[in-house]
C-alpha atoms as one frame of an Amber mdcrd trajectory, in Angstrom:
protein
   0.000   0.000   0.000   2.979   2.066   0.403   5.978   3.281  -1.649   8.628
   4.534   0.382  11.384   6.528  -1.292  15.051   6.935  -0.182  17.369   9.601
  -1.212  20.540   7.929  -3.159  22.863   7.304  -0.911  25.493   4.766   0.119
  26.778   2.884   3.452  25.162   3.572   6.870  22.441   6.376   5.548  20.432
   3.823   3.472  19.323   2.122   6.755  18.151   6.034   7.142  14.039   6.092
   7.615  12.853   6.989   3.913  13.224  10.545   2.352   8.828  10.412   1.217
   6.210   7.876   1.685   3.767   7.710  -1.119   0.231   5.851  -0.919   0.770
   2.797  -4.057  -0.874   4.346  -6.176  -3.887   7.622  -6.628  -6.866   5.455
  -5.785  -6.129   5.065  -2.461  -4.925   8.984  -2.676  -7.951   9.917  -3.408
  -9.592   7.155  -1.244  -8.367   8.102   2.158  -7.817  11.238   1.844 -10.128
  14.117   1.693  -8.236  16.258  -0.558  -5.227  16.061  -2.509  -2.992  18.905
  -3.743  -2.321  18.248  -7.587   1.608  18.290  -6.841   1.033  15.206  -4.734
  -1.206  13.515  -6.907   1.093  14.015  -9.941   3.995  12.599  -7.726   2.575
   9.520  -6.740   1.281   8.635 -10.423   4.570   8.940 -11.568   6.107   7.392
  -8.514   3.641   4.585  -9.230   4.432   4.234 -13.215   7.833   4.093 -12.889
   9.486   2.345  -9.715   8.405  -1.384 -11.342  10.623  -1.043 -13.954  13.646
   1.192 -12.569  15.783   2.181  -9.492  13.534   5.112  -8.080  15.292   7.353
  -5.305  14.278  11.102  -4.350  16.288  13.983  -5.890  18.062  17.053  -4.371
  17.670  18.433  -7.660  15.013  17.724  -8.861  11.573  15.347  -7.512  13.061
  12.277  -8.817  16.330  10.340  -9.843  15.956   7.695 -12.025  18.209   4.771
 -11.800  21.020   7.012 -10.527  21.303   8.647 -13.636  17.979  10.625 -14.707
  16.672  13.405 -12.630  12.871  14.419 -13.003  11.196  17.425 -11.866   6.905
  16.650 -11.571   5.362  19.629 -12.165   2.166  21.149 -13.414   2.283  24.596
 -15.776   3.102  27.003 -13.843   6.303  25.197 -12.370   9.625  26.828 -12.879
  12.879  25.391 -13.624  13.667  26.185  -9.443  12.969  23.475  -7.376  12.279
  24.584  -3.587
């Protein structure tokens, strides 16, 4: 029911608690939770698409990094290059 996330790291940190916790997937988003900001929603869909196939770990870049070598920023339209 859960994915949970770790920042890329190596040795002692990746016994670290994880960096986010997503719900599997946006039906049980929208499911157990009352409302949803669309940020979160477009996170965990993407979170959800891609961590079957490929090494998912959480970005100080970016939202993503995908198998150590891709880094993906989610965003809707009016999201900037800047991630905060």
């Amino acid at each position: 029911m859960l994915l949970l996330i770790d920042e890329a790291s190596k040795g002692i940190k990746k016994i670290n608690k994880p960096a986010k916790i997503y719900l599997n997937n946006t039906n049980l988003l929208f499911a157990y939770c009352d409302s949803s900001e669309a940020g979160t929603v477009r996170e965990t869909f993407f979170a959800n698409q891609v961590e079957h196939t490929h090494k998912l770990n959480i970005s100080k870049q970016g939202d993503f990094l995908i198998d150590n070598k891709y880094t993906v920023e989610v965003g809707g339209k009016n999201k900037g290059f800047k991630h905060k």
